[in-house]
N, C-alpha and C positions, 0 to 999 in steps of 0.2 A: 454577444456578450452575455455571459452569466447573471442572471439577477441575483443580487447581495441578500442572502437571509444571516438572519442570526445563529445558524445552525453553525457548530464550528467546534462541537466534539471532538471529532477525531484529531484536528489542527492545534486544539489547546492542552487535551495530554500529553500530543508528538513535542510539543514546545515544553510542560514538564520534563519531562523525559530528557530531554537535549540540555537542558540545563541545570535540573538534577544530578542526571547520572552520565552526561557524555562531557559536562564543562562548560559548554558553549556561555558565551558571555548574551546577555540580554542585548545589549546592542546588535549583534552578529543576529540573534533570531528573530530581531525587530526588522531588521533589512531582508533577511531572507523573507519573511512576512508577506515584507513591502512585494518584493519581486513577485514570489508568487503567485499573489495577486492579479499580477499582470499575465501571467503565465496561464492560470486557471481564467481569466477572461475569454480569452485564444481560445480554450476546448471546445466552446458552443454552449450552448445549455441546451441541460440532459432533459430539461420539461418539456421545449418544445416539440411538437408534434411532426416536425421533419427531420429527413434522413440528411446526417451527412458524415463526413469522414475525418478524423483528426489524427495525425501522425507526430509524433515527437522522437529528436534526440539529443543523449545528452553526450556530449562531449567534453575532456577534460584530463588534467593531469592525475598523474595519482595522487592520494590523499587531497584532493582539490575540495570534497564535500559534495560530488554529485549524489552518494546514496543519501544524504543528507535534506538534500533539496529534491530530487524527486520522490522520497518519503512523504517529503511536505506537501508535493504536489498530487501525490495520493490522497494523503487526508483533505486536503483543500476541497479536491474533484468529489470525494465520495460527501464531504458538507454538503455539496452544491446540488447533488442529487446522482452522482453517477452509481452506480450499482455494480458493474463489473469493470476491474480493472485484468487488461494480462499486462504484465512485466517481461519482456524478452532480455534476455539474457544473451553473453559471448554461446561459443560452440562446446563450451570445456565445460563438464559436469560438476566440477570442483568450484568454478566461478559460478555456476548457478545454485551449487549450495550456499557458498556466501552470502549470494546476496538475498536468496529465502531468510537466513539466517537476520539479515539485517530487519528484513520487513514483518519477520513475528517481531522482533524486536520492536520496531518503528513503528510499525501499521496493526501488526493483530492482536499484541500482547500476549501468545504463549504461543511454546513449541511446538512449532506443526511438526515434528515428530512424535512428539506426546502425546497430538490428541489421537494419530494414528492407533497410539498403544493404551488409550486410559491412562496416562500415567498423571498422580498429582501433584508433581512439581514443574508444571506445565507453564505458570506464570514468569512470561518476564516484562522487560522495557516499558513500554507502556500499558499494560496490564497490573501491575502496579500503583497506578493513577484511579484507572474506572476500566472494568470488565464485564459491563455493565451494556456494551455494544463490541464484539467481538467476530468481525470478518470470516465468513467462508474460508477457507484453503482446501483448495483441491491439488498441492500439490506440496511438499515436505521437502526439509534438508534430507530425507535420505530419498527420494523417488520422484522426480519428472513428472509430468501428466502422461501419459500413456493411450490410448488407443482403448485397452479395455476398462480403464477407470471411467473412459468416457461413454462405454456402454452400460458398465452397472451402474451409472446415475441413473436416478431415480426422479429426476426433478427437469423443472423445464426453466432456463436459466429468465426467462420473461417475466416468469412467474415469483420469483424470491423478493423479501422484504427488505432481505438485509446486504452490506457489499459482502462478494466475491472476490478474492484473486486468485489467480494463476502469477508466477513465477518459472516460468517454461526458458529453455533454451531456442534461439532465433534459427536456430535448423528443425 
């Protein structure tokens, strides 16, 4: 079980965010809340000083709100202390742009295509809230992780302050 901090950044913009600008009714985020909760207990906690393995999936109809909820359970994981998230994806490059697309939205607040290019109309979704803590992405709506992105890092993923994600395809 996760020990409960008051850390909870990234979970109270994403709850901005959903109810600002996607509609969500406060009831509806209050429940999703509740769940995840329970959900982010299950991961383990990321302080302890053993190894173990955590597997999740989500299944669901379309428009049911699973990017919705595992958004949430991003931001929950990274309150709690996780540092690197990867997100797998279907096989189709198209669905794994989507769902990049959702998690600058939801998780990083600007356009991981933008930041590829400098560009400054980079802000979105919850980056509009606070920008102020703004996740790694090593992977963008236009480009996958690749083989040689992973050689010209320059960094050692043990060593970073801040969360990381990958948004990769499951192949």
């Amino acid at each position: 079980k996760i020990q409960k901090t008051n850390r909870s950044f990234m979970l109270n913009r994403y709850k901005k965010y959903l109810l600002a600008d996607k509609g969500f009714s406060v009831s509806v985020v209050n429940t999703m809340d509740d769940v995840l909760d329970t959900l982010t207990d299950l991961l383990g906690d990321p302080t302890r000083d053993i190894m173990y393995a955590r597997k999740g999936l989500i299944i669901g109809d379309v428009q049911s709100g699973k990017t919705a909820n595992y958004t949430g359970l991003i931001c929950k994981a990274v309150d709690s202390g996780y540092k690197v998230i990867v997100l797998l994806t279907g096989t189709i490059e198209r669905l794994r742009q989507q769902t990049q697309q959702r998690i600058d939205e939801g998780f990083v607040g600007a356009r991981s295509d933008s930041l590829m290019k400098q560009d400054e109309n980079y802000v979105v979704g919850v980056g509009k809230y606070d920008l102020s803590v703004r996740p790694m992405v090593l992977t963008s709506t236009i480009d996958d992780f690749k083989q040689q992105n992973a050689n010209n890092l320059n960094f050692d993923l043990r060593n970073i302050n801040g969360p990381v994600i990958f948004v990769i395809k499951k192949n």
